[in-house]
C-alpha positions as CSV (number, residue, x, y, z in Angstrom):
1,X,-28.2,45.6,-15.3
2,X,-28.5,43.3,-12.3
3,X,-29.2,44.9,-8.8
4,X,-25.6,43.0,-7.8
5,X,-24.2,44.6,-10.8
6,X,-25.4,48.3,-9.8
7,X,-24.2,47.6,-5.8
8,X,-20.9,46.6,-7.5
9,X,-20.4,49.7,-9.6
10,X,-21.4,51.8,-6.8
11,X,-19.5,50.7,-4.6
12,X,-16.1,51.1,-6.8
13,X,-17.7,54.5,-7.7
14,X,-17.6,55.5,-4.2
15,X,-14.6,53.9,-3.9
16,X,-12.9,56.2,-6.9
17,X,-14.6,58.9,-5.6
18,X,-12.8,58.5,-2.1
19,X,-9.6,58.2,-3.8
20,X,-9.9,61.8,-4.9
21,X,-10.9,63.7,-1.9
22,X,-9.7,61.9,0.9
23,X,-5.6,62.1,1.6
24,X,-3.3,59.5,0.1
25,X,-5.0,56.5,0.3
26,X,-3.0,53.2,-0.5
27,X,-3.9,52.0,-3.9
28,X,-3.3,48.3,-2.5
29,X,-6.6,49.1,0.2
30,X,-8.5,50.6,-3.0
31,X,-7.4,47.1,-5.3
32,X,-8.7,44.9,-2.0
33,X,-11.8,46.4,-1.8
34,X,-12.6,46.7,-5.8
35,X,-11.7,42.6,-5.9
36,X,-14.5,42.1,-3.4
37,X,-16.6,43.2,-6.2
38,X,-15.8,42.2,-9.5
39,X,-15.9,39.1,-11.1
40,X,-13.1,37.5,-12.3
41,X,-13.7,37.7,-15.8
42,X,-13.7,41.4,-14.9
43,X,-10.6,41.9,-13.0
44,X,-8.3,44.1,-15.0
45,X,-4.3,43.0,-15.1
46,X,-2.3,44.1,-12.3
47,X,-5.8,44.8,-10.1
48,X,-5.1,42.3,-7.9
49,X,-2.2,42.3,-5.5
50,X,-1.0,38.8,-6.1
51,X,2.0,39.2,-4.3
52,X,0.4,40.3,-1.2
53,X,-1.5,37.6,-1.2
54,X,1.2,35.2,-1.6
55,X,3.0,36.7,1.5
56,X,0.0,36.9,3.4
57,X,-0.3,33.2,2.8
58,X,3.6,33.0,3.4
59,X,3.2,34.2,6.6
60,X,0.1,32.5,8.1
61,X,2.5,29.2,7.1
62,X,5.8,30.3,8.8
63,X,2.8,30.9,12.0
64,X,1.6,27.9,11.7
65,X,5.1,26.1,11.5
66,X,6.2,28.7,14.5
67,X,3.4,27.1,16.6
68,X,4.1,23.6,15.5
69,X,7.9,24.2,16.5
70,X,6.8,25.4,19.5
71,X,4.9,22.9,20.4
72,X,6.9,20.0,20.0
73,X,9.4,22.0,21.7
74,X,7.7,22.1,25.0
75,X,6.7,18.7,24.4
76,X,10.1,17.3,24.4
77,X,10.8,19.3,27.2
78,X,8.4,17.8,28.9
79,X,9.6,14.4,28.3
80,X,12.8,15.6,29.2
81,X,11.8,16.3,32.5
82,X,9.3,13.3,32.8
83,X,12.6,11.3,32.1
84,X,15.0,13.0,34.5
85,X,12.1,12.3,37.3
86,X,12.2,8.5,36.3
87,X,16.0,8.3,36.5
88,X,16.0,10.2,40.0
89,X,13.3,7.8,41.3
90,X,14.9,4.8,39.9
91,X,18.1,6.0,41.2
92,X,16.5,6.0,45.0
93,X,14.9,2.6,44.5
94,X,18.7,1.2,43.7
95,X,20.4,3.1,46.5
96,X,17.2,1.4,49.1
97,X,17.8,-2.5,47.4
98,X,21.7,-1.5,48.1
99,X,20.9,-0.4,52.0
100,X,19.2,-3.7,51.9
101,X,21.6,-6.2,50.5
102,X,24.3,-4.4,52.8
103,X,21.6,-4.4,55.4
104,X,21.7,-0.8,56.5
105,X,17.7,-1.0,56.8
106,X,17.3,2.3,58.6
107,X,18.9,3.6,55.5
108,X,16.7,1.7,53.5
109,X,13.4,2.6,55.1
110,X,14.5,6.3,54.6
111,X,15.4,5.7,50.9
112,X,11.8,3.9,50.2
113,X,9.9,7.1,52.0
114,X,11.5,9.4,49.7
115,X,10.5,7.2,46.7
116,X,7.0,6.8,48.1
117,X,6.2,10.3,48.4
118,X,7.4,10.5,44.1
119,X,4.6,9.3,43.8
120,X,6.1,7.1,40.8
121,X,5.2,4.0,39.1
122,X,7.2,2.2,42.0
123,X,5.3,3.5,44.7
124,X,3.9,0.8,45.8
125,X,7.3,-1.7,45.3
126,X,8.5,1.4,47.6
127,X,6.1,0.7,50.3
128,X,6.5,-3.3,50.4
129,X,10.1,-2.5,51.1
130,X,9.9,0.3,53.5
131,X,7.8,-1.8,55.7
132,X,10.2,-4.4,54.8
133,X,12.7,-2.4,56.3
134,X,10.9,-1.4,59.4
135,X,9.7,-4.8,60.4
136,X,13.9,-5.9,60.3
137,X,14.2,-2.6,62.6
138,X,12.1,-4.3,65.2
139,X,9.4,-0.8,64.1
140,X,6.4,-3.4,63.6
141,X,4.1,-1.0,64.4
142,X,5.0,1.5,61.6
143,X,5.5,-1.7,59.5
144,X,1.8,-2.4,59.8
145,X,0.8,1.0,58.7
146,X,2.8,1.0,56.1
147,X,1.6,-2.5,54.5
148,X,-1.8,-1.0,55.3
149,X,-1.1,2.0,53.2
150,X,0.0,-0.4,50.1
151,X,-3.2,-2.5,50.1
152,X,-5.4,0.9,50.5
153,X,-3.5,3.0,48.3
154,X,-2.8,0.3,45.4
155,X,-5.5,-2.6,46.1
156,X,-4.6,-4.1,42.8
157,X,-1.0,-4.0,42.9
158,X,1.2,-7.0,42.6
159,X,3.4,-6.6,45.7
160,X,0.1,-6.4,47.6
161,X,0.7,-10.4,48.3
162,X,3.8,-10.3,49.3
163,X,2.6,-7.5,51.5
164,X,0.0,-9.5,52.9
165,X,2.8,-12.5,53.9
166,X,4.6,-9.6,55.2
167,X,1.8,-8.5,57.8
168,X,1.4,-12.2,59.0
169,X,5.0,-12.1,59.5
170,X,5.4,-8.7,61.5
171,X,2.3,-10.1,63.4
172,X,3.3,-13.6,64.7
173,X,6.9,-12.1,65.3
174,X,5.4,-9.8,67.9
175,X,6.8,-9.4,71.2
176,X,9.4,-10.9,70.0
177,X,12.9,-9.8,71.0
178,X,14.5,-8.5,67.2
179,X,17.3,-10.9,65.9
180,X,20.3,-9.0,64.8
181,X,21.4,-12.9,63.4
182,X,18.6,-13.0,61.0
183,X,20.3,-12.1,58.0
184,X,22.8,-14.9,58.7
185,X,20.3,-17.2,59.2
186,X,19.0,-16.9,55.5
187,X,21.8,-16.9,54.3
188,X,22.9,-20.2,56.2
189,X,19.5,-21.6,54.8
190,X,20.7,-20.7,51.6
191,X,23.6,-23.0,51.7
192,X,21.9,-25.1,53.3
193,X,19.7,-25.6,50.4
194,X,22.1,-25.9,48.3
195,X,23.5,-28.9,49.2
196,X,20.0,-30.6,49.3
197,X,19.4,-30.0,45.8
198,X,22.4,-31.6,45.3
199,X,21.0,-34.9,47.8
200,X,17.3,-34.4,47.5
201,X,16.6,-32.4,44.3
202,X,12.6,-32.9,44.5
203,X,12.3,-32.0,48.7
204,X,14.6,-28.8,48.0
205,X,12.6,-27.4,44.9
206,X,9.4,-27.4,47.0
207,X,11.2,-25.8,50.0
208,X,12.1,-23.0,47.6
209,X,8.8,-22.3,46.3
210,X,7.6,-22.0,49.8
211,X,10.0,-19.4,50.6
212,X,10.1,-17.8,47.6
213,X,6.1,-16.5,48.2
214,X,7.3,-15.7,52.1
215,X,8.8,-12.2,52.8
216,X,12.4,-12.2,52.5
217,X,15.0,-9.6,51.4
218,X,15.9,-9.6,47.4
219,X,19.3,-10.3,47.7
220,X,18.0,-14.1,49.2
221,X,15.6,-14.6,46.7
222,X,18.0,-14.0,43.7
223,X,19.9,-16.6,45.7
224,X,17.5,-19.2,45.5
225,X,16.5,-18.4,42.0
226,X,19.7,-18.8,40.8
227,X,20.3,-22.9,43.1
228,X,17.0,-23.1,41.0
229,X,18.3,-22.2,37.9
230,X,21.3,-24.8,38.4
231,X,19.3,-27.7,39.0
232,X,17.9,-28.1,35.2
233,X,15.1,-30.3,35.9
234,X,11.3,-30.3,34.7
235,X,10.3,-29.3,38.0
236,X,12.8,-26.6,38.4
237,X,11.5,-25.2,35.2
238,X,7.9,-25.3,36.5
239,X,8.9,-23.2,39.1
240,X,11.1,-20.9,37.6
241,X,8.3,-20.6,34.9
242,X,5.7,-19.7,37.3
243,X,7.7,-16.8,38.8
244,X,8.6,-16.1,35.3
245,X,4.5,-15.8,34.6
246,X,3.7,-13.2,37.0
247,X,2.8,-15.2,39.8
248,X,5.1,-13.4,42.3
249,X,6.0,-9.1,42.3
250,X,7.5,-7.7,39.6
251,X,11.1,-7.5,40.4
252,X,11.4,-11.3,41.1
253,X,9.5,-12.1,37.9
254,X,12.0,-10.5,35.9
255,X,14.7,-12.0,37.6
256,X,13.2,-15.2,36.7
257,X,12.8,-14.7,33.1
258,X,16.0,-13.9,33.3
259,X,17.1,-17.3,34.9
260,X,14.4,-19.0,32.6
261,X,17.2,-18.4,29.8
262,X,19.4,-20.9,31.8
263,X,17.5,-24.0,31.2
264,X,17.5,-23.2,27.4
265,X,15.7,-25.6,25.0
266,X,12.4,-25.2,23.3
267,X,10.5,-25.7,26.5
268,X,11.9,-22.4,27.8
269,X,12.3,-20.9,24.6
270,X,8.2,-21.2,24.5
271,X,7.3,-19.7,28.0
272,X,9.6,-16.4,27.1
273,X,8.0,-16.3,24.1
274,X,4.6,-16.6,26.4
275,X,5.5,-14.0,28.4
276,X,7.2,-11.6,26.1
277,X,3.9,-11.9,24.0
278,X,1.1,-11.5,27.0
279,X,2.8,-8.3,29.2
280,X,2.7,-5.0,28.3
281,X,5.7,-4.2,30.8
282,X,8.5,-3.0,28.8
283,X,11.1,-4.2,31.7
284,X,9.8,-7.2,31.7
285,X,10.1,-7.8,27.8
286,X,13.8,-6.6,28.5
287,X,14.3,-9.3,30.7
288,X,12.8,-11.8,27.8
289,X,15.7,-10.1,25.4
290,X,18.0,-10.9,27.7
291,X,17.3,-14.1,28.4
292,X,17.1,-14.7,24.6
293,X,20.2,-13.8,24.3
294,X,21.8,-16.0,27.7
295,X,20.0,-19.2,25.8
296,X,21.8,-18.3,22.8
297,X,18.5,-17.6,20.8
298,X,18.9,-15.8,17.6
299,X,15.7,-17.4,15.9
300,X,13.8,-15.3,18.6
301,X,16.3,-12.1,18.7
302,X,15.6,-11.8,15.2
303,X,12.4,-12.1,14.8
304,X,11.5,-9.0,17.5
305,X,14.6,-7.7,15.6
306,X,12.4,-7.3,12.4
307,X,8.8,-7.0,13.7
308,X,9.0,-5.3,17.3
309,X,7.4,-1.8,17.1
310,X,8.6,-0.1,20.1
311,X,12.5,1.5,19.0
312,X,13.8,1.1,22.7
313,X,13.0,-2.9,22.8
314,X,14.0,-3.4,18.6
315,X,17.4,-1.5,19.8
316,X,17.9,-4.0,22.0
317,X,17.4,-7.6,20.4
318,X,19.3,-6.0,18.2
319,X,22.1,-5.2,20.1
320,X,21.6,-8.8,22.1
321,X,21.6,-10.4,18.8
322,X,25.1,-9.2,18.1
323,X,26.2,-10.5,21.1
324,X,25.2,-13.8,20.5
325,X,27.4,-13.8,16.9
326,X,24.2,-13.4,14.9
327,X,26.3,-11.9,11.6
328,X,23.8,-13.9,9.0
329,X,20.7,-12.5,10.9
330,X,22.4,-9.1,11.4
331,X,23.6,-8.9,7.6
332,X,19.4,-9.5,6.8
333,X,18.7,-7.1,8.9
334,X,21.0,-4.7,7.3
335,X,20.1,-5.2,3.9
336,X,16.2,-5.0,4.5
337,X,16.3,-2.1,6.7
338,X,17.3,1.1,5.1
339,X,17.2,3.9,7.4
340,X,20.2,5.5,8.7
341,X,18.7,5.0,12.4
342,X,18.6,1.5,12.3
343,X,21.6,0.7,10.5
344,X,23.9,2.6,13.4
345,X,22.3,0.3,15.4
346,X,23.0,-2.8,13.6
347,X,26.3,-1.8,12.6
348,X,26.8,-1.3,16.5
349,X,25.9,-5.1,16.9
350,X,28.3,-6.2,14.3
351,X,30.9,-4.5,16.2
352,X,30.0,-6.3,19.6
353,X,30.0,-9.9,17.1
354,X,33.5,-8.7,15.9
355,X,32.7,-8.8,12.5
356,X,35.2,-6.3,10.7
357,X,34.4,-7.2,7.2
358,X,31.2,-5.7,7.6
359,X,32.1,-3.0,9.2
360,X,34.8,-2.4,6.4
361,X,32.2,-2.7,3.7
362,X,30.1,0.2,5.5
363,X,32.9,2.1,5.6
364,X,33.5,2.2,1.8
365,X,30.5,1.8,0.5
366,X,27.9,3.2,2.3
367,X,26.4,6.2,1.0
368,X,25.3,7.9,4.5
369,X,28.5,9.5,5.5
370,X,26.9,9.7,9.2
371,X,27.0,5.4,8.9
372,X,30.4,5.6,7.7
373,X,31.7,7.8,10.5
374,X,30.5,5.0,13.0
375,X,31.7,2.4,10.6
376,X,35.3,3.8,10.8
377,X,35.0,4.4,14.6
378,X,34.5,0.9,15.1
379,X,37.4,-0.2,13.3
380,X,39.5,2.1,14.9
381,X,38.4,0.5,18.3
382,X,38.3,-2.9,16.6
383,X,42.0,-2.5,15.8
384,X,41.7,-2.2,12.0
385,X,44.9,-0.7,11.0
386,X,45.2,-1.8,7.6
387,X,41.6,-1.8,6.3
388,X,42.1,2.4,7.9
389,X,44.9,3.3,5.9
390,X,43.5,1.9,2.7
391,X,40.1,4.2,3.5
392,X,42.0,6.8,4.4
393,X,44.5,6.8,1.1
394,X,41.3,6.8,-1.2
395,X,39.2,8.9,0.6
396,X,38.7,12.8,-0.5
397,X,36.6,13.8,1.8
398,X,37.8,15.8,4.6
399,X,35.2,15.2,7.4
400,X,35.8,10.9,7.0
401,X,39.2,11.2,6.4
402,X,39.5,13.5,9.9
403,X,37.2,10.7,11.1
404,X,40.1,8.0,10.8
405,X,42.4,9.7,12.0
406,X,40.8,10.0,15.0
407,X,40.1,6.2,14.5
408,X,43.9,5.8,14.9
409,X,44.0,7.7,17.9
410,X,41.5,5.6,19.9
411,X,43.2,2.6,18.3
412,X,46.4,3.4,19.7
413,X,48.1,4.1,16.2
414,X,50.7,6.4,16.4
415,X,52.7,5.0,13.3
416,X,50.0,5.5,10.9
417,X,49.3,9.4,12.4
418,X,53.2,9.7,12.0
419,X,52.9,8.5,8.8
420,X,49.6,10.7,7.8
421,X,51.0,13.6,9.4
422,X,54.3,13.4,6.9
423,X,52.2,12.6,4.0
424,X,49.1,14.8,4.3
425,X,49.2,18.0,1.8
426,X,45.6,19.7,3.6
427,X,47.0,21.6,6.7
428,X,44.3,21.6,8.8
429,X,44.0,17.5,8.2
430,X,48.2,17.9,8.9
431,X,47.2,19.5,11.9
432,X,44.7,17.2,13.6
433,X,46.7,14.5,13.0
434,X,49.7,16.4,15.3
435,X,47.1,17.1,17.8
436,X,46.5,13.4,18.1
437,X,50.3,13.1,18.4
438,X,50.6,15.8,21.0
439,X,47.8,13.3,23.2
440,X,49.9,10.1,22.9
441,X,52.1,8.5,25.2
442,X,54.0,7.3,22.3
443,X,58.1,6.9,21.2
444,X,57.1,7.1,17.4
445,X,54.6,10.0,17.7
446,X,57.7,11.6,20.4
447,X,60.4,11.7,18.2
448,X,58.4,13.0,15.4
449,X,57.0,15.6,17.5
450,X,60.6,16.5,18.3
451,X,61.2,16.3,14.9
452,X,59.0,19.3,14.5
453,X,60.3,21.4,17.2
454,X,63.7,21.0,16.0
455,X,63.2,22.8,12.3
């Protein structure tokens, strides 16, 4: 015999021997300790608590899947709040470009402080237009500071330019009395240049690059993006294209990618695709969409339909593709994609191109029931009595068929919940439809409702 196999035996000796002289202890703690010992070849049947094991095992999994829980939990949560804190500061920077467009700059100034100390990704946008602000208040001395804050605090920024033409502004207009006029002014140059690109096209498109990289409030500057936009010539597009590029901060680049759409044509159609391609700014690959979808460009819409990674921007050429009547791209879409997420989507955007056959088709033949829900919501709000009635005859279940009827009611229906509400044998089904009834300002649904009262 082996010296392991004469610990072994001792040990479940002393283990028996324990069992008799020491008060009532488990047999489960006596199996444990035995199996430390024997081989398996020599366990006997039943030795081993199996089932303990397997709810010892049970248990460290429901832990484990406790923690997991928990922490994707607090991770949401902490997205959650991360997002409420972007809304709130992208909330303040709309209220301060609203005090400036309705000039109301010590409003403004105050708006771009509290944004500022967020300490958010506009921070610096916030500072160009606080001292923005200031400087129209005549407070060139704060201005200054300010400006000198954004090129400390965020050397690299892109509204550090325009923050530098701002300084050179605030310090040549020193001493100078403040001109309530001023906004009129720029916006009497506005006109102005207006009618020269209608005289002198060529003179006009350089005077609006100049004052495009000048300070100037954003409400003037969307002005003269848009007489750009109008003009339609190579040299327009040069322009708008170099704004569109980055060459100026970001919120007048995205407003020129937007305008970029205007001119249309492959020219354009390239430098979106440029940009969309070479920023990693998702607002400014929104803008792109967009513009996609003002130049009427479903090759382009479709392709970051199929291939774009990021759920947020896919949504939304999507979406934009719908709007520009994109069925036949939508349809592929449809048919290659089978998740339920982005088929709502795409059924959404047939909705906006007012296809109703294919929203019909979802609604009969679509396995999800979830897709079929939104399929017979649209056609309620599409105005698809008929097509309604037919699902709602053939249907059994209770859920999609509760689902149409409230499809009538946004539709405006009241003859076909009459008409349900006489028919229908399930009482709770007889029921919703009444409650629709009760909501309607209708003479049909009235006089049956009366009809009801009165037996």
């Amino acid at each position: 015999m082996s010296i392991v196999d004469g610990v072994r035996k001792g040990v479940i000796a002393g283990l028996a021997t324990g069992l008799l002289t020491a008060p009532a202890l488990p047999a489960r703690t006596f199996a444990r300790a035995a199996n430390l010992f024997l081989a398996p070849s020599q366990e006997p049947n039943g030795f081993v608590d199996q089932e303990s094991q397997q709810d010892r095992e049970q248990e460290a999994r429901q832990r484990e899947q406790e923690k997991r829980d928990e922490a994707r939990e607090r991770e949401q949560e902490k997205k959650d709040r991360e997002q409420e804190r972007l809304e709130r500061m992208q909330e303040r920077y709309e209220e301060g470009r609203e005090a400036l467009e309705e000039d109301k700059y010590q409003a403004a100034a105050e708006k771009f402080s509290d944004l500022a100390k967020m300490n958010g990704p506009q921070t610096d946008a916030a500072l160009y237009w606080k001292a923005y602000a200031e400087n129209r208040q005549g407070k060139r001395d704060t201005a200054l500071a300010t400006i000198a804050e954004l090129k400390q605090r965020f050397p690299q920024s892109r509204w550090k330019r325009d923050g530098e033409a701002l300084e050179i502004e605030v310090h040549q207009s020193s001493g100078r009395p403040v001109n309530p006029e001023a906004q009129s002014d720029e916006e009497l140059k506005t006109l102005a240049l207006q009618g020269l690109m209608n005289s002198d096209p060529k003179r006009a498109i350089q005077i609006i690059e100049k004052r495009l990289a000048e300070p100037g409030s954003p409400k003037e500057k969307a002005k003269m993006l848009f007489v750009l936009a109008q003009n339609g010539s190579p040299e327009a597009r040069a322009v708008m294209a170099k704004m569109a590029r980055g060459e100026s901060n970001p919120e007048l680049q995205r407003k020129a990618v937007e305008y970029l759409g205007i001119f249309g044509g492959t020219r354009a159609g390239d430098e979106l695709t440029g940009i969309y391609t070479s920023t990693s700014d998702a607002s400014v690959k929104r803008a792109v969409i967009q513009s996609y979808m003002i130049s009427g460009n479903k090759e382009k819409l479709f392709e970051l339909a199929k291939g774009e990674k990021d759920d947020n921007l896919k949504r939304d050429a999507i979406q934009k593709l719908g709007l520009t009547g994109g069925i036949a791209e939508l349809q592929q879409l449809y048919k290659a994609d089978a998740s339920s997420a982005a088929r709502r989507e795409i059924l959404q955007a047939f909705f906006l191109a007012g296809d109703s056959e294919r929203m019909v088709q979802a609604a009969q033949g679509e396995k999800d029931p979830e897709l079929r829900r939104v399929a017979i919501r649209n056609l309620g709000l599409m105005g698809k009595s008929e097509a309604l009635e037919s699902i709602y005859a053939r249907e059994t279940d209770r859920g999609l068929k509760e689902e149409v009827l409230n499809a009538y009611f946004i539709g405006g229906n009241a003859h076909a919940l009459v008409a349900a509400a006489k028919s229908e044998k399930d009482p709770q089904l007889r029921k919703r439809a009444v409650e629709k009834l009760s909501l309607m300002n209708s003479k049909e649904g009235s006089e049956y409702l009366m009809e009801l009262l009165n037996k």
